[in-house]
Backbone bond lengths (Angstrom), bond angles and torsions (degrees), N, CA, C in turn:
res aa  C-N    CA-C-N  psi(-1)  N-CA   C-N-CA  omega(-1)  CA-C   N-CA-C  phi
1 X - - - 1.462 - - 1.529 109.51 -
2 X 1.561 120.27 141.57 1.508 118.92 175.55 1.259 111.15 -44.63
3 X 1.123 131.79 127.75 1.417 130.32 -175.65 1.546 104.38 -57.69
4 X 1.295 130.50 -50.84 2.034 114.51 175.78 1.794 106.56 -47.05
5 X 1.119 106.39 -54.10 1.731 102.23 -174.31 1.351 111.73 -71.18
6 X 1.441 120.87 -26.26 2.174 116.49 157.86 1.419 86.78 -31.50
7 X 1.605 109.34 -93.55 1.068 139.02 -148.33 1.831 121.37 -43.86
8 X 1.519 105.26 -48.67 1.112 104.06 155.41 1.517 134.44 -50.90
9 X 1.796 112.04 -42.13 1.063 124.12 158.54 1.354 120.54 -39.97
10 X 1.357 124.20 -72.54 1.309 131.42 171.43 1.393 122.00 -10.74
11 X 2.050 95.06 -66.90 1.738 102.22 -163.50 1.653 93.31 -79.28
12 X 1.433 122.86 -31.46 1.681 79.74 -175.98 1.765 116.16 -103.70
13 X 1.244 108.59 23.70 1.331 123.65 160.46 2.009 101.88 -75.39
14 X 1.136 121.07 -33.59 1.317 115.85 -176.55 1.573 100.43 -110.10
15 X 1.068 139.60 -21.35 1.714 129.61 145.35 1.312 122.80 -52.90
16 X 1.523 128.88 -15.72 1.212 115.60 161.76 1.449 130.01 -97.12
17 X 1.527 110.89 -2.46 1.436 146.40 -170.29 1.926 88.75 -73.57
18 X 1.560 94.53 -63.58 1.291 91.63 -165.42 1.542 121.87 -81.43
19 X 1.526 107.39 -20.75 1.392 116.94 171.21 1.707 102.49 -38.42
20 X 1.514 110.81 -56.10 1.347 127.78 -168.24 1.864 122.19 -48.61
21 X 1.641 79.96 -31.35 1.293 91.81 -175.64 1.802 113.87 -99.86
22 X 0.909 121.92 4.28 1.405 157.10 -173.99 1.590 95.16 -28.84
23 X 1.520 103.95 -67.56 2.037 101.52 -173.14 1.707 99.12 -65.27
24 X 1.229 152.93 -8.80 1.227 150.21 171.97 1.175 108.91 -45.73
25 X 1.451 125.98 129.76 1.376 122.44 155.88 1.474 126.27 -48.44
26 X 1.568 106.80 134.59 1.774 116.53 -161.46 1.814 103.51 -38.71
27 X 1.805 125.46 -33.31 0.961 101.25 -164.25 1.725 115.62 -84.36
28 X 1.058 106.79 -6.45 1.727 139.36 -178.38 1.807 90.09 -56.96
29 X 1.287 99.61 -58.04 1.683 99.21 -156.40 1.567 106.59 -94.83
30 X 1.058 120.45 -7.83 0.962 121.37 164.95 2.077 119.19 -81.11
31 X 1.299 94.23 -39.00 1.699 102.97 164.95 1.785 97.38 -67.42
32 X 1.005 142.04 -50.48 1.203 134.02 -172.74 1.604 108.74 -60.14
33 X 1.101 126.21 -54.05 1.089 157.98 -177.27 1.912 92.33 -40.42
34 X 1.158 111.84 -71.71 1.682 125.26 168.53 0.936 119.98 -35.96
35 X 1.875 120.23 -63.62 1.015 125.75 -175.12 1.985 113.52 -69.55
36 X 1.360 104.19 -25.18 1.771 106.22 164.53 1.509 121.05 -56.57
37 X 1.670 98.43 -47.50 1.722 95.11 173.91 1.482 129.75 -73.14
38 X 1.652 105.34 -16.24 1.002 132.27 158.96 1.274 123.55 -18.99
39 X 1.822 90.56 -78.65 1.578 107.26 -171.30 1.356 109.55 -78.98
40 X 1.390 116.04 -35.08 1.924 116.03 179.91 1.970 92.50 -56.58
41 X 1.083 115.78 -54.91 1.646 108.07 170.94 1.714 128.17 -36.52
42 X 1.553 97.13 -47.71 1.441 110.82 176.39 1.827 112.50 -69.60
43 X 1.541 104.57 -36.64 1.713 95.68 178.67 1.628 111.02 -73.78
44 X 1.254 128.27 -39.07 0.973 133.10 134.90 1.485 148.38 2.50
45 X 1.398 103.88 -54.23 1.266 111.21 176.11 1.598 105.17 -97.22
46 X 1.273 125.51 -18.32 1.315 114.82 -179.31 1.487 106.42 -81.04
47 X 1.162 113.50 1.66 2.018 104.88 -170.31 2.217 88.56 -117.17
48 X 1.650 95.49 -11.73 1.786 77.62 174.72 1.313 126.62 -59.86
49 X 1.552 143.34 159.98 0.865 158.23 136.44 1.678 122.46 -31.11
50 X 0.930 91.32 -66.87 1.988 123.44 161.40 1.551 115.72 -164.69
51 X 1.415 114.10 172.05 0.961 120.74 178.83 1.344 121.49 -139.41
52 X 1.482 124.95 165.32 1.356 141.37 -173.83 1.302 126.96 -122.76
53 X 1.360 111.96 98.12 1.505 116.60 173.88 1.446 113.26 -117.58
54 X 1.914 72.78 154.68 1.610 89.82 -157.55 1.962 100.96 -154.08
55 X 1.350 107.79 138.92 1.697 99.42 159.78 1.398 143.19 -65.09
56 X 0.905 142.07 87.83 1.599 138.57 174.66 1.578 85.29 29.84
57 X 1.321 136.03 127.15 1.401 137.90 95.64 1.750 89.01 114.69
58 X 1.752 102.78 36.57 1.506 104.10 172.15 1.445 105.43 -119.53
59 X 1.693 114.44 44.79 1.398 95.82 177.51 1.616 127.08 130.91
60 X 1.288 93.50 -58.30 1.566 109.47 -178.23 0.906 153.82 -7.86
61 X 1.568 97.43 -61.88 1.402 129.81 173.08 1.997 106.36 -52.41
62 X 1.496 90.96 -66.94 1.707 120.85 -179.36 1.873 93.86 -39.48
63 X 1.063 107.19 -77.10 1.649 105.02 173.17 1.518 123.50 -36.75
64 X 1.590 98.88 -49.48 1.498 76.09 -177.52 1.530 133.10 -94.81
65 X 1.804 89.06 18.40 1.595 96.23 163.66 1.852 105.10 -97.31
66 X 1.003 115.95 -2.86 1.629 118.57 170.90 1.536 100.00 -82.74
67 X 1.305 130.95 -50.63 1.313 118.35 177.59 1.381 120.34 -70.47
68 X 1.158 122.02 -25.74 1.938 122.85 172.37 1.302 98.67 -67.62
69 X 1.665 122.40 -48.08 1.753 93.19 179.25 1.021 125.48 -41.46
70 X 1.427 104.03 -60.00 1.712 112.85 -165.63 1.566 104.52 -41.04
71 X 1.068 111.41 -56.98 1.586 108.10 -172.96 1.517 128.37 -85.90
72 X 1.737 98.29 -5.04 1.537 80.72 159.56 1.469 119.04 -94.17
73 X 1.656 119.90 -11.64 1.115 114.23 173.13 1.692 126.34 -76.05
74 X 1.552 91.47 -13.03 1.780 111.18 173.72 1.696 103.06 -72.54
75 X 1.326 107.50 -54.08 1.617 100.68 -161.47 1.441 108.72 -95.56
76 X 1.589 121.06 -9.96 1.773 124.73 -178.13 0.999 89.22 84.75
77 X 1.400 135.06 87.53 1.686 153.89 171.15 1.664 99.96 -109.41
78 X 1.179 107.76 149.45 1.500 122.96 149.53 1.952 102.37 -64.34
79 X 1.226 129.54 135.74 1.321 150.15 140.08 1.604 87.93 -24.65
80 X 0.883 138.83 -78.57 1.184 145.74 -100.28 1.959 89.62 -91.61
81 X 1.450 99.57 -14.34 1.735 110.48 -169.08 1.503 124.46 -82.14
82 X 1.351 94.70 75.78 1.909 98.19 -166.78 1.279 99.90 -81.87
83 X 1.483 110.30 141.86 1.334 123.03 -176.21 1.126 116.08 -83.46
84 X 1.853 108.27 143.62 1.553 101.98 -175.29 1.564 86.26 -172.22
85 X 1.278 112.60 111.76 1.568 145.27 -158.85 1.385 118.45 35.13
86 X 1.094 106.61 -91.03 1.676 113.74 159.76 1.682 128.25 -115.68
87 X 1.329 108.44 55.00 1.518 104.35 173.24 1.527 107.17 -106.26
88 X 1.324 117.55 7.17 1.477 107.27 -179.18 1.613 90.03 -112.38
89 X 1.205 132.97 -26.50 1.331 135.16 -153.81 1.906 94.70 -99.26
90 X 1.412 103.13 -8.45 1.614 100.59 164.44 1.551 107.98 -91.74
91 X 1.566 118.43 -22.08 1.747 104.34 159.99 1.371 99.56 -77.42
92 X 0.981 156.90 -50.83 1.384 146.86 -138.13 1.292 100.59 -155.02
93 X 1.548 111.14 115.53 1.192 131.71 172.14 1.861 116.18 -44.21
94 X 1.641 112.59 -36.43 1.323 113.57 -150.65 1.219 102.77 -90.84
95 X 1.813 121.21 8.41 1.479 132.27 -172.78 0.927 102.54 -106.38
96 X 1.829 118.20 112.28 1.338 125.70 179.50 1.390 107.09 -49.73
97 X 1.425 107.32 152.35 1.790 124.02 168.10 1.625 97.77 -90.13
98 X 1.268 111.56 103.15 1.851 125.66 -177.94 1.620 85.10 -115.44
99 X 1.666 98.53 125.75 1.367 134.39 -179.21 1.742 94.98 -93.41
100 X 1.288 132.40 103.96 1.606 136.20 156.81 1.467 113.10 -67.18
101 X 1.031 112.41 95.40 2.159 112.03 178.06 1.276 103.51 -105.93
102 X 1.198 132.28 150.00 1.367 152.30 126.63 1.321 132.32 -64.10
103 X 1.772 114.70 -11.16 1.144 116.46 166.43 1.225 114.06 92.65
104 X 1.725 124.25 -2.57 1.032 126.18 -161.57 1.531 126.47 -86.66
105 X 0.924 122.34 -44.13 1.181 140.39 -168.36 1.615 122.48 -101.27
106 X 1.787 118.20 -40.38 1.597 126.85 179.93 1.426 96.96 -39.23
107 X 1.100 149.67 -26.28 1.547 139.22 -117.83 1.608 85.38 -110.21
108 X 1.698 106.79 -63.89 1.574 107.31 173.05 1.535 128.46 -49.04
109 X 1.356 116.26 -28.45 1.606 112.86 173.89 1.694 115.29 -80.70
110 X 1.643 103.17 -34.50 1.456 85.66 175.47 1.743 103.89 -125.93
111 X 1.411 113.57 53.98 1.940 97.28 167.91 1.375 132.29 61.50
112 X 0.994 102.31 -35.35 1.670 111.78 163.99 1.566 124.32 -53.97
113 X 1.275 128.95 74.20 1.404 129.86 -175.01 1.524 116.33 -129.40
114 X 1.417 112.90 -0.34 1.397 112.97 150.99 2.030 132.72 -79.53
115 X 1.367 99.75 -17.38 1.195 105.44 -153.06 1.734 89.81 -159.56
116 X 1.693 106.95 156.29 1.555 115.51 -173.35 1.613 116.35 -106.10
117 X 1.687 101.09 38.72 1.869 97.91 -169.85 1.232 104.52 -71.84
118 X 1.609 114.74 5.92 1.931 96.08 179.38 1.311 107.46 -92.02
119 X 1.890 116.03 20.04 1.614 131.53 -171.77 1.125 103.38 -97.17
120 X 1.605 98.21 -38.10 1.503 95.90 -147.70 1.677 139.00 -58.19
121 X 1.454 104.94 -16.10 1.395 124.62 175.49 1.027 111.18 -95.84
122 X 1.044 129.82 -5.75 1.928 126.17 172.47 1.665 96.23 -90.32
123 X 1.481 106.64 -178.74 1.461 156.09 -142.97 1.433 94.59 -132.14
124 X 1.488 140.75 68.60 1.273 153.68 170.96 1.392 118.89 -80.33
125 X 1.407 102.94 143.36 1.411 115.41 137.14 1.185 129.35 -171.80
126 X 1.473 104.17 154.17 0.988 133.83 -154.67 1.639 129.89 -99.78
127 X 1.085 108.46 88.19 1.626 134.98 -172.18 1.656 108.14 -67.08
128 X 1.228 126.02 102.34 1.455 127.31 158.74 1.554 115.79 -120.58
129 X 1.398 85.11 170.45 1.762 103.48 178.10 1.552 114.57 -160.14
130 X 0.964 92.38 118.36 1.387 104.84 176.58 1.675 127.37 -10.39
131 X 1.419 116.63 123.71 1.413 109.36 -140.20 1.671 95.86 -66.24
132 X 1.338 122.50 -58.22 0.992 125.89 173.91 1.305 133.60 -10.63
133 X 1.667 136.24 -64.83 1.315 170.93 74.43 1.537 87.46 57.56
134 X 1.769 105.22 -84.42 1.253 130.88 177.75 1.690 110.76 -25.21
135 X 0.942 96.08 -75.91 1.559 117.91 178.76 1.900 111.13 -30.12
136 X 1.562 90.28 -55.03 1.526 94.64 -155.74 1.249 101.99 -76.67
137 X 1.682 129.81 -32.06 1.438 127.69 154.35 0.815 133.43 -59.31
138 X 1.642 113.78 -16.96 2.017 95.73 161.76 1.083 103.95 -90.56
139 X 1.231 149.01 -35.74 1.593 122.36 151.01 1.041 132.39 -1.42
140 X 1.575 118.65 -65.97 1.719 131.36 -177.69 1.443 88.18 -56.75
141 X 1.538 116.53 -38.72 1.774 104.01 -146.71 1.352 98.83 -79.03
142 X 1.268 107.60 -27.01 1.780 109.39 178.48 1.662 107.69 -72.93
143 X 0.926 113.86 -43.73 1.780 112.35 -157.91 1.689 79.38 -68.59
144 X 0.749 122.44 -88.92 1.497 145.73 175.48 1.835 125.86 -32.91
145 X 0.509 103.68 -55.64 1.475 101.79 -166.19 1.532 120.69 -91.02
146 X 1.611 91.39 -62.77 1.872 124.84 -177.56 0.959 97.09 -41.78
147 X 1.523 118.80 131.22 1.853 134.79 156.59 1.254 112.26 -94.21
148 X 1.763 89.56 118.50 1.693 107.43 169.18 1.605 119.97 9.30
149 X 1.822 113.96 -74.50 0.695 131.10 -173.71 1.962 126.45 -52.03
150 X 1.060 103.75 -47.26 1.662 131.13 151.06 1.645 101.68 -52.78
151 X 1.312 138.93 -88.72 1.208 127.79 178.14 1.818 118.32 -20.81
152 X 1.312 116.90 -48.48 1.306 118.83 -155.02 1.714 100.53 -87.23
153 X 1.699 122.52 -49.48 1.412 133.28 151.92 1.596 122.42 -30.52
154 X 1.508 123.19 -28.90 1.241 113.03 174.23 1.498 108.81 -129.95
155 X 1.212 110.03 13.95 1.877 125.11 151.22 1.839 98.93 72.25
156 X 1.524 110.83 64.58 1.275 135.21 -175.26 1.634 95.25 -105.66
157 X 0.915 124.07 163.89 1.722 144.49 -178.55 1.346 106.72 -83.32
158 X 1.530 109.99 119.23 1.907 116.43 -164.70 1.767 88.46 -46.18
159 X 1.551 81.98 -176.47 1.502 98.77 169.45 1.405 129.38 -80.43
160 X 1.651 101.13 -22.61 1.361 113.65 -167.58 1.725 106.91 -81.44
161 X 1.511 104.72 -14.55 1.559 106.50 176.49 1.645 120.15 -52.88
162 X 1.125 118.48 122.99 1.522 116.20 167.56 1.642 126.96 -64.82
163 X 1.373 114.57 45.10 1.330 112.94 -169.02 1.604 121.62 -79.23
164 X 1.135 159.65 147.75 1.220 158.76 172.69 1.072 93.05 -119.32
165 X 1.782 102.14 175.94 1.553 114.72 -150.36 1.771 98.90 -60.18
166 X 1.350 107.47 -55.68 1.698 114.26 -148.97 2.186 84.37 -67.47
167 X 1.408 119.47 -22.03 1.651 104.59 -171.43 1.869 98.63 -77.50
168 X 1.735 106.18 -47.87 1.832 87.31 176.99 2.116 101.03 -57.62
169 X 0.983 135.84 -58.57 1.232 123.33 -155.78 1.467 106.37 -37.48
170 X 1.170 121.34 -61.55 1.237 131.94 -176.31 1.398 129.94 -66.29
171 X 1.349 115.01 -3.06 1.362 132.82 168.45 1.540 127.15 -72.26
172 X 1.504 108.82 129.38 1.720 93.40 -152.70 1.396 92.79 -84.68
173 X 1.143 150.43 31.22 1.481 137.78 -164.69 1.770 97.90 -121.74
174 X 1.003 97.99 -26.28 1.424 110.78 -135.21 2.088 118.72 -130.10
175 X 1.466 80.69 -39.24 1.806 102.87 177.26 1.665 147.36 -86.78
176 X 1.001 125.99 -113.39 1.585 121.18 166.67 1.868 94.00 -121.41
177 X 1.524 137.56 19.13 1.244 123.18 135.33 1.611 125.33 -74.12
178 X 1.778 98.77 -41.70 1.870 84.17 175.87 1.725 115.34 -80.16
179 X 1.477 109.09 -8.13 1.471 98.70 -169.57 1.421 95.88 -60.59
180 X 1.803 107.47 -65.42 1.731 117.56 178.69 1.209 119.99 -26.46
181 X 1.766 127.33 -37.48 1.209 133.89 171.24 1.631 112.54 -60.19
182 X 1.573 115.21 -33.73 1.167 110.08 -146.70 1.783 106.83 -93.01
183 X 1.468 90.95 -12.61 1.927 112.83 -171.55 1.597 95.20 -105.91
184 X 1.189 135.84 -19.11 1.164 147.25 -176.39 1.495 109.35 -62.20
185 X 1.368 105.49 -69.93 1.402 136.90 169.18 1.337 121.55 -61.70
186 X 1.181 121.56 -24.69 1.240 128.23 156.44 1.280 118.07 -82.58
187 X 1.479 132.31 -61.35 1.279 133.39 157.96 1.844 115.18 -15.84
188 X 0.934 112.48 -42.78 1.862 124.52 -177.15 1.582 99.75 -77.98
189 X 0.980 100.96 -46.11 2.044 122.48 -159.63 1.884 95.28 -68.96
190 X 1.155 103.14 -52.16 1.557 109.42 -174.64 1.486 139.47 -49.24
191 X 1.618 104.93 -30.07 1.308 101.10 147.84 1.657 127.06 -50.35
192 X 0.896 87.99 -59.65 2.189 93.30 -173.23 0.689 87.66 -40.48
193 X 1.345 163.57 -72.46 1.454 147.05 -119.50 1.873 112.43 -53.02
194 X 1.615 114.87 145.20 1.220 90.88 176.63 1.503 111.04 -77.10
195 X 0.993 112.76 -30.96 1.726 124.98 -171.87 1.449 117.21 -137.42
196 X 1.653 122.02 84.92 0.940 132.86 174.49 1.658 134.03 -106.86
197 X 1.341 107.26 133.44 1.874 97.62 169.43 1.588 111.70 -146.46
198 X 1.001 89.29 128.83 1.739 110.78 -173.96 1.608 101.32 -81.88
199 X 1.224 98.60 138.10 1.514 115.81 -169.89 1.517 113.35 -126.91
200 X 0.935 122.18 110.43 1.921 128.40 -164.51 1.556 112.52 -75.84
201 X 1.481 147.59 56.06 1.546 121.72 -174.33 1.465 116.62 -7.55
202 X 1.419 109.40 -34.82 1.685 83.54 -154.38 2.013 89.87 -93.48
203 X 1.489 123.68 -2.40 1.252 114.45 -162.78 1.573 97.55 -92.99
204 X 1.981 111.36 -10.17 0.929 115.07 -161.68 2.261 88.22 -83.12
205 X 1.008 100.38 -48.74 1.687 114.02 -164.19 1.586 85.79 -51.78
206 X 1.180 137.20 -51.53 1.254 129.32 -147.78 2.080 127.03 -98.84
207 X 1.995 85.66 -24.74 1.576 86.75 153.44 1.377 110.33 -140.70
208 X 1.812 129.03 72.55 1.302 121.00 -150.60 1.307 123.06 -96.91
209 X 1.710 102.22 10.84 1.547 104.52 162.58 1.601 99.39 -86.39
210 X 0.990 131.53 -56.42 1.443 152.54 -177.87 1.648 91.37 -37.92
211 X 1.040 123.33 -78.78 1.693 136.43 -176.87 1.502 95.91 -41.56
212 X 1.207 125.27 -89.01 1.223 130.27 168.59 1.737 130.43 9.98
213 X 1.396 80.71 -77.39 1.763 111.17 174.11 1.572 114.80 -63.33
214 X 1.196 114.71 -19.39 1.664 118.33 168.86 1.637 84.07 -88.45
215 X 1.057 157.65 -57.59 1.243 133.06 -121.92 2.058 93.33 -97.11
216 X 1.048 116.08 -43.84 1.310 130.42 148.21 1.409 121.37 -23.18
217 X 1.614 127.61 -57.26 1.449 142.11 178.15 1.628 89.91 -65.58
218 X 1.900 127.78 -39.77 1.615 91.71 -153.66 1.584 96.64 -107.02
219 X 1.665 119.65 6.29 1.054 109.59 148.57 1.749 136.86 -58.96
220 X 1.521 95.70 -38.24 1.435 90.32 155.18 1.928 87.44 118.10
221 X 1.163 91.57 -11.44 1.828 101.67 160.42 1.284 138.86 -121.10
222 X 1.361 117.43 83.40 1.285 135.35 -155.98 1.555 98.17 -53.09
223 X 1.771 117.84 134.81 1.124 117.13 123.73 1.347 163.93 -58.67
224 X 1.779 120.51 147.71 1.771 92.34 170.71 1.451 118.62 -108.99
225 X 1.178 123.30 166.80 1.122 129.21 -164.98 1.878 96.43 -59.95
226 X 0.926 141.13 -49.51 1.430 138.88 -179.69 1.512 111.82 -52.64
227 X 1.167 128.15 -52.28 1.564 160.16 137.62 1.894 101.48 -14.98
228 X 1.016 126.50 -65.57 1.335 137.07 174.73 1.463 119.47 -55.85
229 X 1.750 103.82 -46.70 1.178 97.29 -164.23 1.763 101.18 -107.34
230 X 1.254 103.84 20.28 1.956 116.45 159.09 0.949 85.67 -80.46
231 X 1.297 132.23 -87.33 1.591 140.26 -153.43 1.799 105.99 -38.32
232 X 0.814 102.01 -79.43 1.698 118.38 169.57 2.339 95.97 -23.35
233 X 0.808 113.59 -55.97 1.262 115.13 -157.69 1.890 101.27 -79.51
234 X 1.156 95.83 -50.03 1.995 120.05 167.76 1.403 107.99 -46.09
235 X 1.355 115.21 -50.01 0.940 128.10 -176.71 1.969 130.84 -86.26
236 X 1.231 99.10 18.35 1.468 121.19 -152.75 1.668 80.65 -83.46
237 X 1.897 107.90 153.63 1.272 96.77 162.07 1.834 141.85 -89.84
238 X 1.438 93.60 15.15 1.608 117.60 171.22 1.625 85.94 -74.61
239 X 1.305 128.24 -72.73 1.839 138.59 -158.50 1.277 94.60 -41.50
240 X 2.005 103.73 -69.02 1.651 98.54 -175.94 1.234 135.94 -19.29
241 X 1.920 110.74 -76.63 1.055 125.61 169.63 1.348 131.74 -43.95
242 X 1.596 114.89 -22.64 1.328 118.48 172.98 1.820 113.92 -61.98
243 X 1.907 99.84 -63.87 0.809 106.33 -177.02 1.685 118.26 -80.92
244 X 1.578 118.50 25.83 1.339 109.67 143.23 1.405 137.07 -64.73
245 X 1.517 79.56 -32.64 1.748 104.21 -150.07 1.369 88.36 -82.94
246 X 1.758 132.41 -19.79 1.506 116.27 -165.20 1.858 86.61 -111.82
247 X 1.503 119.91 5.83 1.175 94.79 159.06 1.862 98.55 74.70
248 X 1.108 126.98 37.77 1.448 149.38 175.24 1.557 102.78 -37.56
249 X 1.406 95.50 -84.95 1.483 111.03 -169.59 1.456 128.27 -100.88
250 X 2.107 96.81 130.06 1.256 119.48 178.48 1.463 117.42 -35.04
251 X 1.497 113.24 128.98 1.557 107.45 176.00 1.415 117.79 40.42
252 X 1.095 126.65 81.16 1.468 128.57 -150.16 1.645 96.57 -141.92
253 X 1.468 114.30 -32.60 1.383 138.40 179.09 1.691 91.44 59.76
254 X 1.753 105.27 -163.34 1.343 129.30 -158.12 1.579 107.57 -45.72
255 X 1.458 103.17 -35.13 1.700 104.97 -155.25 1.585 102.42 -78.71
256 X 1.169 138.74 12.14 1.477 140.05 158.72 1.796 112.33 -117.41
257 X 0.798 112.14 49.89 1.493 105.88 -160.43 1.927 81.45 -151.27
258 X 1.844 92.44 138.41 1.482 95.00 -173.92 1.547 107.89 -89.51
259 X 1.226 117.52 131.65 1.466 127.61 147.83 1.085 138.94 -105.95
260 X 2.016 112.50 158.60 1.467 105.62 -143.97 2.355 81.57 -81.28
């Protein structure tokens, strides 16, 4: 299916799910609500290529404007074509379909919340950043950014809470206890994998043509050094910020878009 009409499909395939469920108590529809993104996650991952996990606010975004260069300057893309599962791999067949998770939701559609066997047959990797770091940017993203609705779905601290930085850090819902949980559990989980590679934020900031170009080799689509070091330059955080502010990329939603 065109990837806009998937997608459209999706949300009001799960807006009428919940319409239905509407007289349910808020925590009812909100567990339903999980287990919907759940499963659109779970069909998903069986048609990915590989996939990329990562915690809220380790990176992501930044990467996956380093990986759209490469390939729009490989296949003659519009800039403007940020990748997001298979909408580049519906222009061009030879562009893997890379699934972006947060990890959030698979767990509610299929039970699996001790352990990552719904990984284990994919082509992973695994994006961290230092929990700390981690921590203090979802802060900003909470005080700031996060909608109500998002806060309450992944069991974040209302709005009306008076928290400051060091009260979210320390918050087990929300802080550097679930991050530790979340790298913890993965850390154990990561062997099984059939095909795994761990990817460092900070190894990425410091040699990110070098970083890059491995992540490229275990996709299975080599970069070139010219190719790398576009991306690297495209991807600079002077470029970013530009092209937030002009609103760059197609369907890109909130997370490219400048805030005060």
């Amino acid at each position: 299916m065109f990837p806009p009409l998937r997608i459209a499909f999706k949300r009001a395939s799960r807006s009428t799910a919940l319409l239905a469920a509407a007289a349910r108590p808020p925590e009812e529809r909100l567990a339903l609500e999980r287990r919907l993104r759940g499963r659109e996650e779970f069909r998903d991952l069986q048609a990915a290529d590989a996939v990329i996990v990562s915690y809220g606010k380790a990176g992501r975004t930044w990467l996956r404007v380093l990986i759209s260069r490469v390939y729009q300057i490989r296949h003659g893309l519009s800039e403007r074509n940020l990748i997001g599962f298979d909408n580049l791999h519906w222009r061009v067949r030879a562009i893997p379909r890379l699934l972006f998770t947060h990890d959030n939701y698979l767990k509610d559609y299929t039970g699996n919340s001790d352990d990552k066997r719904d990984y284990y047959a994919q082509k992973l990797v695994l994006l961290v950043r230092h929990p700390a770091d981690t921590a203090v940017s979802q802060f900003f993203q909470w005080k700031f950014r996060m909608r109500q609705h998002k806060m309450a779905m992944n069991r974040y601290p209302r709005p009306d809470e008076s928290l400051d930085v060091g009260g979210f850090l320390m918050n087990a819902e929300a802080g550097l206890p679930r991050i530790v949980d979340f790298m913890n559990l993965w850390a154990a989980e990561f062997p099984k994998l059939r095909s795994g590679l761990l990817l460092r934020y900070e190894d990425l900031r410091s040699d990110t043509t070098g970083r890059l170009g491995q992540l490229f080799d275990f996709l299975g689509t080599p970069a070139s050094d010219e190719e790398l070091q576009e991306a690297v330059r495209f991807a600079s955080v002077e470029n970013m910020r530009q092209m937030e502010s002009r609103g760059t990329f197609w369907m890109a939603g909130n997370r490219m878009r400048t805030r005060d």
